[in-house]
C-alpha positions in Angstrom: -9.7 -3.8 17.0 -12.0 -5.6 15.0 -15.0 -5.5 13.6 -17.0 -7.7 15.8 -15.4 -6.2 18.8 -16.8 -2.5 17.8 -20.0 -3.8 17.3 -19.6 -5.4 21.1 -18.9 -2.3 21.8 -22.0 -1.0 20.4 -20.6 1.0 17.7 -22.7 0.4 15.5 -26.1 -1.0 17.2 -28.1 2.2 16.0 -30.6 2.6 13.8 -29.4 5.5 11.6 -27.5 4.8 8.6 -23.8 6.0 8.8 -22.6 7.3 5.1 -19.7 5.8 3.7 -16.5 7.7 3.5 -15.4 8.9 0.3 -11.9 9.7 -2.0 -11.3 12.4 -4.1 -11.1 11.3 -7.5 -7.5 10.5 -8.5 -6.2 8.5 -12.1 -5.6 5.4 -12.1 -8.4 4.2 -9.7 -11.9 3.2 -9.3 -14.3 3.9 -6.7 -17.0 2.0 -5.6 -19.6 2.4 -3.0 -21.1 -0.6 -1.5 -24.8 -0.5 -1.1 -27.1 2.6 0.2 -25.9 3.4 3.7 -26.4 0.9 6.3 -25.4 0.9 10.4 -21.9 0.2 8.8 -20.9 1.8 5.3 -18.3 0.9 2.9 -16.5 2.5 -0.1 -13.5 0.3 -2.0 -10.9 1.9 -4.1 -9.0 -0.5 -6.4 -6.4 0.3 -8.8 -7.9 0.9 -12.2 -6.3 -2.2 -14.2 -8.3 -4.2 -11.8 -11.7 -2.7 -11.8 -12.8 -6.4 -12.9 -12.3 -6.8 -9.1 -14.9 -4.6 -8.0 -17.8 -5.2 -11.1 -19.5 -6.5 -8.9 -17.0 -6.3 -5.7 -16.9 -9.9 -4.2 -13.9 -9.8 -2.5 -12.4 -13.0 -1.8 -12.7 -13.6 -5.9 -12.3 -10.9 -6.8 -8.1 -11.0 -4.6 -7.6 -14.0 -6.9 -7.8 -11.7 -10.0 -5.7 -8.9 -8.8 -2.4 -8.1 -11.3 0.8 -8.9 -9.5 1.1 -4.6 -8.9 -2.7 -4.5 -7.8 -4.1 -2.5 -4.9 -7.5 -3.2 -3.2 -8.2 0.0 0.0 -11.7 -1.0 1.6 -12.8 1.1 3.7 -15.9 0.9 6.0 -17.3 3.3 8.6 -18.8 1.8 11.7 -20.2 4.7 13.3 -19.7 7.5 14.6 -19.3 8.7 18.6 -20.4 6.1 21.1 -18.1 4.0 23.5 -14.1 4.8 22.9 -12.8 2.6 25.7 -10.6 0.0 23.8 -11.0 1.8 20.4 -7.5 3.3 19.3 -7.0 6.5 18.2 -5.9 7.1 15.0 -3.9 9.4 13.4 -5.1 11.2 10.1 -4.6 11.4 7.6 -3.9 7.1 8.1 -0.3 5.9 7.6 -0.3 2.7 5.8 3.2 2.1 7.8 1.1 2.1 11.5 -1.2 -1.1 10.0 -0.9 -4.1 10.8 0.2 -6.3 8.2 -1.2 -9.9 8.0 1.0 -12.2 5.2 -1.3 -15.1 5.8 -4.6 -15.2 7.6 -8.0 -17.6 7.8 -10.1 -17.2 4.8 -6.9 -16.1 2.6 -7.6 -16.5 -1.0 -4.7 -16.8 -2.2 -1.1 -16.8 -0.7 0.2 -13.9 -2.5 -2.3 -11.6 -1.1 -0.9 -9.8 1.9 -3.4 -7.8 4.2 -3.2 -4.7 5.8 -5.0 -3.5 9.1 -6.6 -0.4 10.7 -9.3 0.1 12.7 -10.0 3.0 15.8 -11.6 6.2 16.0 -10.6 9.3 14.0 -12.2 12.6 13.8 -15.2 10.9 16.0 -15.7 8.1 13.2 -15.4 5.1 13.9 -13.2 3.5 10.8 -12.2 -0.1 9.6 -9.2 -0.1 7.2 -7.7 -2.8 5.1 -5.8 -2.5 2.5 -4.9 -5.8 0.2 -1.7 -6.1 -2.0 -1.5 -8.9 -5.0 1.9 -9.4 -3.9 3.4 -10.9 -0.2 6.7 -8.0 -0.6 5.3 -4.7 -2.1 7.7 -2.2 -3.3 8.5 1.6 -2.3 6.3 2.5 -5.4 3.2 -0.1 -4.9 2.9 1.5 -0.8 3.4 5.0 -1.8 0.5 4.3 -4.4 -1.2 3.2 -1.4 -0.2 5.7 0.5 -1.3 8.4 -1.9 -5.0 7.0 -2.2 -5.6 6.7 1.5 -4.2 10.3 1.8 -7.4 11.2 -0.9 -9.7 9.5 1.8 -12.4 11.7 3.1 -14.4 11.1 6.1 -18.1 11.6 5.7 -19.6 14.4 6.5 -21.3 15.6 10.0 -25.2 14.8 10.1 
């Protein structure tokens, strides 16, 4: 489900902030939060060689500059509760092998970037998942290093 169609849904047409998820720390990555929490929050882990990517985080530049073994996980929360009809329920912790994986999509910036999709409720949160690889065929290493960050995701805490 996308992001448009969870605000449809009303997901996130509320007027208190929702806080961004979080990872535990881990070597050989970099954090970053985006922006004080807003109806939808976001955090963005990016593999350490490529913090340029993420100082400041603009995205679709930032994809062009990724080393060929680079890792992008963005994840935002969307809300939490509400309407669950249409939403899928995910399973946590969040197996980069259920996404959906997009080789080529609009607004790619480059054609080596492959994109990888999750979004549903988990846990009562409402979650949008991508995760972008510098290369169209990652290896068993690159997706377990994947793997292993989104397993350090945290959902944000209860209000």
């Amino acid at each position: 489900m996308t992001f448009v169609r969870l605000l449809a849904l009303g997901l996130c047409a509320c007027s208190l902030a929702v806080p961004p998820p979080t990872f535990r720390p881990a070597p050989g990555w970099i954090v970053v939060k985006l922006g004080p929490p807003q109806p939808s929050s976001s955090i963005v882990a990016v593999t350490a060689r490529d913090s340029a990517v993420v100082h400041p985080f603009a995205p679709f530049v930032g994809f062009k500059r990724l080393r060929p073994r680079g890792i992008i996980l963005w994840v935002t929360t969307l809300g939490r509760g509400g309407a669950t009809s249409g939403v899928a329920r995910l399973k946590w912790p969040l197996l980069l092998s259920s996404f959906r994986v997009d080789h080529g999509w609009e607004g790619q910036p480059a054609p080596n970037i492959q994109q990888r999709l999750e979004s549903g409720a988990v846990r009562g949160w409402h979650l949008d998942v991508r995760v972008y690889f510098a290369t169209q065929h990652p290896d068993r290493k690159l997706l377990g290093a994947a793997q292993a960050q989104l397993n350090r995701l945290r959902l944000p805490r209860r209000r």
